[in-house]
C-alpha positions as CSV (number, residue, x, y, z in Angstrom):
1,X,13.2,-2.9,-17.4
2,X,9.9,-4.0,-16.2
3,X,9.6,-8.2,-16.3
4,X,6.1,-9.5,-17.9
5,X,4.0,-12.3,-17.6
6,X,4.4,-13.2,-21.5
7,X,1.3,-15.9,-21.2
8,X,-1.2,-12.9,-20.0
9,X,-0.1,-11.2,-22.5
10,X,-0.4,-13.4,-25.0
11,X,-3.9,-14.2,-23.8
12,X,-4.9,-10.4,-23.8
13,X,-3.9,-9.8,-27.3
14,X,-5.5,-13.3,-28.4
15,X,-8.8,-11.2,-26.5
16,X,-8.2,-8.3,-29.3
17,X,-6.7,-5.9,-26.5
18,X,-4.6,-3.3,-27.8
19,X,-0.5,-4.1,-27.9
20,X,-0.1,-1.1,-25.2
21,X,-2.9,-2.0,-23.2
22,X,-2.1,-5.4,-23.3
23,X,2.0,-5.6,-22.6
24,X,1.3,-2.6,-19.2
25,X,-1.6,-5.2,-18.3
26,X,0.7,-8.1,-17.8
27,X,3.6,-6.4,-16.5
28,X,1.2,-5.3,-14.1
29,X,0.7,-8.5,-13.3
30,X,4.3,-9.6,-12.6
31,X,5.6,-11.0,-9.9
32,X,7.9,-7.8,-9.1
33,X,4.9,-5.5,-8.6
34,X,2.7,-8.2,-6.3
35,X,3.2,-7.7,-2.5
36,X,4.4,-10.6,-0.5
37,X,3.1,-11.8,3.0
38,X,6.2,-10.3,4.4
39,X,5.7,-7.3,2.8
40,X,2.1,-7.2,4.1
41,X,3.4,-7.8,7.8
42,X,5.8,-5.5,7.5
43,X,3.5,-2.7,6.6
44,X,1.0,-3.3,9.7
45,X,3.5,-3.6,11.6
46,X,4.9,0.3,10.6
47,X,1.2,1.3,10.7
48,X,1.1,0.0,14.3
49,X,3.9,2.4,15.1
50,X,2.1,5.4,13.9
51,X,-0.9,4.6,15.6
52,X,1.0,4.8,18.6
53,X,2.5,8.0,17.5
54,X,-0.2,9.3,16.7
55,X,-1.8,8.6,19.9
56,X,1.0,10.2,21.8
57,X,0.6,13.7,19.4
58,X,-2.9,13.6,20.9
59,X,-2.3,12.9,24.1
60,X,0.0,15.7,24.0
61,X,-2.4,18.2,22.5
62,X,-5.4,17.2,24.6
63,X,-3.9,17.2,28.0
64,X,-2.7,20.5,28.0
65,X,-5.8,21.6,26.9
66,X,-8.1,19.8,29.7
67,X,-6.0,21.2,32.1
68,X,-6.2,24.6,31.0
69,X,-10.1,24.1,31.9
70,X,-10.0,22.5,34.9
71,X,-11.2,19.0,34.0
72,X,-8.1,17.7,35.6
């Protein structure tokens, strides 16, 4: 079950926002669903993997290619 921050809620339905909009609002909001530093690092550094990766792929498409018309 999904944990909610009960003061937002409490200060969106003092606002006059709907029950529903109000209680996905503030579980929204909770802690569980927020990213942490270490989560944040942890995702550049598997994005700085796939650049490389990705490089590579292109590398290995391109070369081929430049060779097959005599640039290198």
């Amino acid at each position: 079950m999904t944990r909610m921050i009960s003061e937002v809620y409490n200060a969106f339905r003092k606002a006059g926002v709907p029950e529903d909009d109000a209680r996905q609002a503030a579980e929204a909001l909770s802690a569980e669903n927020l990213a942490t530093k270490a989560d944040i690092i942890e995702v550049k550094r598997e994005l700085s993997v796939v650049k490389w990766m990705l490089g590579i792929v292109i590398a290995a498409q391109i070369l081929p290619l430049l060779r097959a018309i005599g640039a290198i």
